[in-house]
N, C-alpha and C positions, 0 to 999 in steps of 0.2 A: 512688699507687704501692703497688702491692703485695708479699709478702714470704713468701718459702717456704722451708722446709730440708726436702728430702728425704734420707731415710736409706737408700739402699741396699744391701740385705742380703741373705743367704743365710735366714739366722735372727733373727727376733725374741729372742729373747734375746739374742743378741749383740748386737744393736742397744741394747739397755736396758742393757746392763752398757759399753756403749763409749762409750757418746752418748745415756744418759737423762736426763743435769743438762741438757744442751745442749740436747735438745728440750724438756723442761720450759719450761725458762730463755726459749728462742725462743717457744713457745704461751704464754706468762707477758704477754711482749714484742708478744702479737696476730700472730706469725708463723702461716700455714699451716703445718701441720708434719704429714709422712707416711712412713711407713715401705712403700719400697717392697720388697713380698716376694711371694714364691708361698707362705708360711708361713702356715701362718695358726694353729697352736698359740702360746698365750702372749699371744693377743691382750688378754686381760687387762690386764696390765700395760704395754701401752700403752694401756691407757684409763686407770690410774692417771696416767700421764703428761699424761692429755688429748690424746693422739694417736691418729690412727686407722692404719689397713693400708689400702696400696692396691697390684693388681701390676701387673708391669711394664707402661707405657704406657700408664696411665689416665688421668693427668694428661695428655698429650701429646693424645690422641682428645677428652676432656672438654673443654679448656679451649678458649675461643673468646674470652673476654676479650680486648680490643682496648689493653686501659690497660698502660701498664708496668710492669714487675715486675722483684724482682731475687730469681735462685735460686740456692741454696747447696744443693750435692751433699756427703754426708757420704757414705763405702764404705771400706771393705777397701783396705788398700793394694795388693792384689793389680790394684785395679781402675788403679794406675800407670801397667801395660804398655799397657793399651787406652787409645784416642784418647782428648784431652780433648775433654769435653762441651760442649755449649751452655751449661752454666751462669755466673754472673758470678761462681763463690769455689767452690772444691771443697776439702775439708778429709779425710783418711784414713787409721785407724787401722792400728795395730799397728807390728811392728818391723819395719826395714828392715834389708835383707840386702848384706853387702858395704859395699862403696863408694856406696854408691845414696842414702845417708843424707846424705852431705855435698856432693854432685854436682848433686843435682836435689830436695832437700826440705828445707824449713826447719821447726825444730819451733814448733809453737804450743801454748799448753793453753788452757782455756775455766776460767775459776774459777767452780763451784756454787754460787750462793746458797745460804742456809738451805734456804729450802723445798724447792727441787729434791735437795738432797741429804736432806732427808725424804721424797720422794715417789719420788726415784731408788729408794734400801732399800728399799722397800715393792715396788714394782716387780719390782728384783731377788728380794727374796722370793717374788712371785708367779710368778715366770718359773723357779723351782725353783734359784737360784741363793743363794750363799754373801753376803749381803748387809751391806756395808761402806760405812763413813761415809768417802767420800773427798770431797775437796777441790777437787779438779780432773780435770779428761779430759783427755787429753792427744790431740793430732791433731799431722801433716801437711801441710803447701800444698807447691803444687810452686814452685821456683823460678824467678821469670819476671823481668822490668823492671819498677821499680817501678811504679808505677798514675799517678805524675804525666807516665809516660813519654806515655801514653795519653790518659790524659783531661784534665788538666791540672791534675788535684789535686795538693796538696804535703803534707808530712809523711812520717814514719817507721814503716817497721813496726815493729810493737809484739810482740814474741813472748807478751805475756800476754791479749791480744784476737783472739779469733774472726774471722779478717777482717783483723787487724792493721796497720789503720791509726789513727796516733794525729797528734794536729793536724790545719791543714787543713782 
C-alpha cells in the first residue's frame, strides 16, 4: 500500500504557511507528498520540507502503478463548492463563511512535532514569510457517514487526528 498527500494550491507559500508541519510530518511518515501548483517561485522551501512541486495532472498521466494506494487531497476551502475528488480524505484550510461551518465541515487540527515545527519556520522564512512557532494546523473534512458506515471499520472521529479516526 501506498501513501500520498497532495497539497493543492494557488501558491506555494501558502501551501508552507497552511500545511508545512503536515507535509513534513507525512514525508517524515515515508508518505509521497506534493505540492500541486503552476507556481513554481518558493520552491525552496518546499525542499526544506522534503517536498517537491508538481502541476496539475502529473500524478494522474504518470502514475501506472497497479498496487493500492490511499490519497489525501489538502486545498483551499474555496475548493468546497467543486465536486469531491477521487481521493480517500480531503482535509481544507481557512475560514468558512456563514452557516457552511457547522452544516457540512467538521474542524480537525494536525499537532506538529518538534521537527516539523523547525523545519516549517525555516520554510516559512524561505517563502518570504513572517515565521512562527505554532503548534498545530488547523483543517476541515467535509461532513459525511462515518467510515464504519462503509467499510466496516469502527471507532470515533477523533478531532485532534488528521484523518480522524481513533480505535478500531
Amino acid at each position: 500500500m501506498s501513501y500520498r498527500l497532495e497539497v493543492v494550491t494557488d501558491r506555494i507559500d501558502e501551501a508552507v504557511l497552511r500545511a508545512g508541519g503536515l507535509m513534513f510530518d507525512h514525508c517524515r511518515a515515508g508518505w509521497q507528498v506534493v505540492v500541486v501548483t503552476v507556481d513554481a517561485t518558493h520552491a525552496e522551501a518546499l525542499a526544506i520540507l522534503g517536498v517537491r512541486a508538481e502541476p496539475p495532472g502529473a500524478e494522474s498521466e504518470g502514475n501506472t502503478k497497479q498496487d493500492r494506494s490511499f490519497r489525501t487531497v489538502v486545498a483551499p476551502l474555496e475548493h468546497l463548492t467543486t465536486p469531491e475528488s477521487t481521493a480517500d480524505a480531503s482535509l481544507l484550510w481557512g475560514e468558512p463563511l456563514g452557516e457552511t461551518a457547522g452544516r457540512v465541515l467538521l474542524p480537525v487540527r494536525h499537532q506538529l512535532s518538534a521537527a516539523a515545527r523547525a523545519f516549517k519556520s525555516h520554510a516559512m522564512r524561505c517563502a518570504g514569510l513572517q515565521a512562527s512557532d505554532m503548534a498545530e494546523e488547523r483543517f476541515w473534512i467535509r461532513d459525511r457517514p462515518p467510515l464504519s458506515a462503509v467499510s466496516g471499520r469502527s471507532g470515533t472521529r477523533s478531532p485532534t487526528m488528521v484523518g480522524g479516526w481513533a480505535g478500531g
